[in-house]
Every structure is written in C-alpha cells, then in structure tokens.
N, C-alpha and C positions, 0 to 999 in steps of 0.2 A: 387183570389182563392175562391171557393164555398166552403161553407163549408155544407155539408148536415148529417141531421137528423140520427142517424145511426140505423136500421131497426133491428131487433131482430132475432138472428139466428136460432130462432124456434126448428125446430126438429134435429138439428144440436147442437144443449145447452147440452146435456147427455155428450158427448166426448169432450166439453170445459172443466167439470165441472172434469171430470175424469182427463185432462189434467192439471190442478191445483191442482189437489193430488200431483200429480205424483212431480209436480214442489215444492209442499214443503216439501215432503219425500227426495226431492237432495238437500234440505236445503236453496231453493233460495227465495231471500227476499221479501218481501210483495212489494217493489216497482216492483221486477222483476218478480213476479209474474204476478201484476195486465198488465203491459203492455204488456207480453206476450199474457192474455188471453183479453185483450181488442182489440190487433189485430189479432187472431182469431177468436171474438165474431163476429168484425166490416165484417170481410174476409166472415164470413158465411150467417152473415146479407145480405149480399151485394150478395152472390152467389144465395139466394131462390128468392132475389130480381130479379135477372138479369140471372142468367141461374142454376136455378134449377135444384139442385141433390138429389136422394135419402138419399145418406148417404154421408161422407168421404171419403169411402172407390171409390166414382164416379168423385172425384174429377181429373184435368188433369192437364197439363202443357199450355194447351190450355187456361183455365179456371185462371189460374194463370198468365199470360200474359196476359189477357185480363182486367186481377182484377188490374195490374200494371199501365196498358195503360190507364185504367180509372182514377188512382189514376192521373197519369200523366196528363190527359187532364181537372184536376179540378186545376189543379195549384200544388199539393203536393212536395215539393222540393224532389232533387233527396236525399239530404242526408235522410227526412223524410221518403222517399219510401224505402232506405235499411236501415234502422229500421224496419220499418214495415218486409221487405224479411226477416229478421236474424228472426224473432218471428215466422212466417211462416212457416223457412224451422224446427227450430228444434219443432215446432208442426208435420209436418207432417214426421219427421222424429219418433217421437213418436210413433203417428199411425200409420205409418205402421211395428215396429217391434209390436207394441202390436194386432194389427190383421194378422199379417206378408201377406202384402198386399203391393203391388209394391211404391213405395215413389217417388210420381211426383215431387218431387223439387231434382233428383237424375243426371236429366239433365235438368236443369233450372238453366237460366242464372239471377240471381236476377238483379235489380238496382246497378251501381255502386254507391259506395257512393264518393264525389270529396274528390279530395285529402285535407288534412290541410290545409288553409288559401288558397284556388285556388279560391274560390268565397266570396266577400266581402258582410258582414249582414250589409244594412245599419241600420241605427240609428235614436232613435227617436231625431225632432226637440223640443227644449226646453217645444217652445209657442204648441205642440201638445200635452206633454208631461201635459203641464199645462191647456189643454181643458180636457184631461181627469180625471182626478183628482181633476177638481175645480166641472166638470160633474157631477160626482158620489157623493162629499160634498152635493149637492146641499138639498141633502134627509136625513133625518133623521130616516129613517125607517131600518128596519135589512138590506136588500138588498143593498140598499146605504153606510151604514156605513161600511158594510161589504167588497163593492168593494173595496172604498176608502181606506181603509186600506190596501188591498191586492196590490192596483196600488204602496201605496207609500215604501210597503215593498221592491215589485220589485225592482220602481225606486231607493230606498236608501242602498239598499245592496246590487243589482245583483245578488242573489237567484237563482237559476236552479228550474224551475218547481215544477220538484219533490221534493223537498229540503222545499218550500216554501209549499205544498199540504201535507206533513209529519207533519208541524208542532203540537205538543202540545201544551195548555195551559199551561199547567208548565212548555213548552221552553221558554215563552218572558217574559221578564221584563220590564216593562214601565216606573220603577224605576230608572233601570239601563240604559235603551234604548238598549238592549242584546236582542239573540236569540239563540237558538242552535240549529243545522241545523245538519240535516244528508247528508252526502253528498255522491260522490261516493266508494263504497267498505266501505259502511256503516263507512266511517271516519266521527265522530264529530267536527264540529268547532263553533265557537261563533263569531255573526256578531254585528256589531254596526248597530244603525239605528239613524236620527235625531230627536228631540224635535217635530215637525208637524208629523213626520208619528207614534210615540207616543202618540199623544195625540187621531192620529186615531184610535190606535190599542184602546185606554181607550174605545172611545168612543163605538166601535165597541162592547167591551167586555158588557157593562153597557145592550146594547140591546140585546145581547145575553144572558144574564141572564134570560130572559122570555122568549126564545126557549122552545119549548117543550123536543127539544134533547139538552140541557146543561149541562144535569150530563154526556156526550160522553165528551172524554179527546179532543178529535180533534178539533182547534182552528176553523177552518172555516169549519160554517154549512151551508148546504143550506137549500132550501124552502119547499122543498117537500119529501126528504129521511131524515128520522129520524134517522134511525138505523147506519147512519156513517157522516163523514161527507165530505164533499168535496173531489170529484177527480180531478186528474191533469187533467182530460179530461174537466170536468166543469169549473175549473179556465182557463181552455183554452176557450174554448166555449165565457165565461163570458167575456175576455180581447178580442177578436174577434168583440160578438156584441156590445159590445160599442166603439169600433174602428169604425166599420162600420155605427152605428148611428153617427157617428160624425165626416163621409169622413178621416178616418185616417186608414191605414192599419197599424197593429200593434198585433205579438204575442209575448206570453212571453218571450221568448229567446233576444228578440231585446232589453228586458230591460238590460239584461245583458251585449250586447254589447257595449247599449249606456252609461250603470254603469262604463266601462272599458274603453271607450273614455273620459267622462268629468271627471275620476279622474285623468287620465294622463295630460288632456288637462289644469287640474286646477295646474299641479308642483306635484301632487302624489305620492309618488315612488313607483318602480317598486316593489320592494318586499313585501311592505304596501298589493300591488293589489293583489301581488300570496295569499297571507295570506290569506286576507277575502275573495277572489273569491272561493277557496278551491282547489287553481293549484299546481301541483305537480312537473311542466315543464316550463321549458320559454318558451318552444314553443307556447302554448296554450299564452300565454302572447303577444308573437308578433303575434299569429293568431287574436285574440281578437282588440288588440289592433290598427290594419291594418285598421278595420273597418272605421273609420275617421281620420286616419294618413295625410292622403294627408288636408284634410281642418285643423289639428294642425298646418303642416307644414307652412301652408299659414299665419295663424298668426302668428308662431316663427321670417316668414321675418320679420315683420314690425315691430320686438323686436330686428332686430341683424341690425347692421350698416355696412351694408357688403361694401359699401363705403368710409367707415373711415370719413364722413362731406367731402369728395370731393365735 
C-alpha cells in the first residue's frame, strides 16, 4: 500500500471547519470529530488535486467513485474505505441540507465493509516485532524515545489507535505499569503494560521535559506542531515509515491482533483478553482471535498425544 502525503483542501477548508461546529453542537467526541473531518480534509485535498471543483456544492457521484477507486488502487482495505464512506456520506449529507443543494451520496453505492471475521489480520512475527523496537532504542533523542515507547505500548497492551493517540500524561504510571485508555463510547478502562515498555515510557518522558510544548497534557508530542500533540494520523504515518524502512509491512491495528494472538497462544484466558482489550462481545474475541488460530492449533498437536504412545 502507498501511502501518500495528503494535500490541503485549500478553498474547500471554510465548510470543513463549519462541518466541525456543527459536529460538536450534536455533541460528538473529539475523537469523532477529528476523523470525520480528517476524511473530508483528505477527500477535498485529493479532489483540487485530481479533479477540481469550485465549491461543494460541484461535487458528484462521479467524483466520489473515482475518490473510492483511487483509494482502492493504493491498497486501502475495504473495511478502511467504508470508514472513510460513513465520514463522507454524513458530510455531505450535511451540506447539502445546509445549502439545500442535491446530496451526491443519496445514490451512491459506498464500499462494503466485510463482514466480522470473513478476512483474517495477519500478525506481527515476533523477530519483526523486535527489529522494530530494538530500531527506534537505538536513539536517544525525542523522536526515538518517543517511537519506542509507542511501539511497546502497542505491542504490550493492544491499544486501538485512538485509545493509545488520547492518551494524557496523568493517564500512565510507570510506577504502577497502568494506563487509562478511552476506549469506545468513551468507556474507561485501565491496561497493564510490562517493566521494558516502562522504562520506555520513563525514558520518553525525561526527554520530553525539554519540549517546547511540555506544559500540553498530551502524552506524545511531535516535532514540529506545538500547539497539540500527536494525531492518530501521525502515529500512523510514524508506525508505517519505519515498517517500510525496515521491509516489514505493519500498521497499528496489527498490534492488536498480534496482542490477541500471543496471549491466547501463551494459556491467557479468555475473559483476561475481553477485559483489557476493551470487548464488550465474544465475538470480537473469536474475530480477533482467528487471526493466528490455525498456527496455535499447530502447536496444541504436538502437546496433545492424540495416539495414546501407540
């Protein structure tokens, strides 16, 4: 999958920015917010780029199918692409009662998204798992410590994107090895982490103190925006190039499935996993869990004596 630079939706920015009113007057959360309007930043970006319209209001169903087909011929998974349609349709469902102008997503067929557990996330391999991680130690400087931390938050909790991109400073303890995570429907939960990805997060924090932007409550800053600190889009971006520096395809979500493989695969219980994943379903548990089921089973044979010593 390409992942490309996302171009600035210029004169198209006035009726994003209205479109964010709008979404926190209906009381919708900063996380729902921001990726609503991040996939209509990206959609308008991508339309001045590629087929240029005046307004909104010139927008088609043509234009919308062609924005998909694109998405589709850079790799974007299908379920990715209907995330992206649901942001889409109720933007432009938006606009057009607010200029009462015809709403092209009113026959528009979006991306299906697959069904629960019909395609299987692989997993990271242990030894890639420890190229990236030992990678990003290797530096001592904000960016490095800063990765490192973030890989082993992943790897050691299973974190959802956004969950891990929310974080505060006053959610971790390094004391305790705790975090406190927003999860979805803004439910709180409290995740454990191990001794090593503690002493990242220490290390992390020590060089974050000489940030310019330190006195921001937001755990992970980046480099160059002062005034917030880290987007899920960034920590995406950030887990991507250093995959790709280092021949491993890998985004965040994969930590979570591989978090949900190696605890089952380690004797974990099941309920243990719904707890700290933040599952509400066993389904979600054997969708998850699917991911490396067939290589568990492989080694449960060579623990069960299905021969009896015949």
């Amino acid at each position: 999958m390409v992942r490309h630079s996302r171009p600035d939706p210029g004169h198209l920015r006035p009726f994003i920015e209205s479109f964010a009113l709008e979404l926190r007057i209906r009381g919708k959360s900063t996380r729902t917010r921001e990726m609503y309007t991040d996939a209509v930043s990206w959609f308008g970006g991508w339309l001045i780029q590629h087929k240029p319209v005046q307004s909104w209001g010139g927008v088609t169903r043509g234009h919308l199918g062609a924005f998909f087909l694109w998405l589709d011929d850079q790799g974007y998974s299908a379920s990715y692409r209907n995330n992206i349609a649901r942001c889409l349709q109720q933007f432009c469902k938006w606009y057009a009662e607010e200029e009462d102008l015809p709403n092209p997503f009113e026959r528009f067929v979006p991306p299906a998204a697959p069904k629960l557990g019909e395609k299987l996330v692989p997993v990271l391999e242990l030894e890639d798992m420890q190229r990236l991680v030992k990678d990003a130690e290797q530096g001592r400087d904000l960016e490095s410590r800063r990765d490192a931390a973030i890989l082993r938050v992943f790897a050691c909790t299973g974190v959802r994107l956004a969950e891990l991109a929310g974080l505060e400073v006053g959610d971790v303890s390094v004391a305790d090895r705790t975090a406190i995570v927003v999860g979805k429907g803004s439910k709180q939960r409290t995740v454990k982490f191990d001794h090593k990805c503690a002493q990242a997060i220490d290390r992390y924090k020590r060089v974050r103190a000489s940030h310019k932007a330190a006195a921001l409550p937001a755990l992970w800053l980046g480099l160059r925006r002062n005034e917030r600190g880290m987007t899920r889009s960034g920590i995406y971006q950030m887990i991507a190039r250093r995959g790709e520096r280092l021949g491993i395809r890998v985004h965040p979500h994969m930590f979570r499935h591989t978090f949900a493989h190696r605890w089952l695969d380690a004797g974990g219980a099941e309920g243990d996993l719904e707890e700290l994943a933040g599952w509400e379903s066993s389904q979600m548990l054997r969708h998850y869990g699917r991911s490396a089921r067939s290589a568990r089973a492989r080694r449960a044979y060579d623990r069960v004596d299905v021969m009896g010593g015949l």
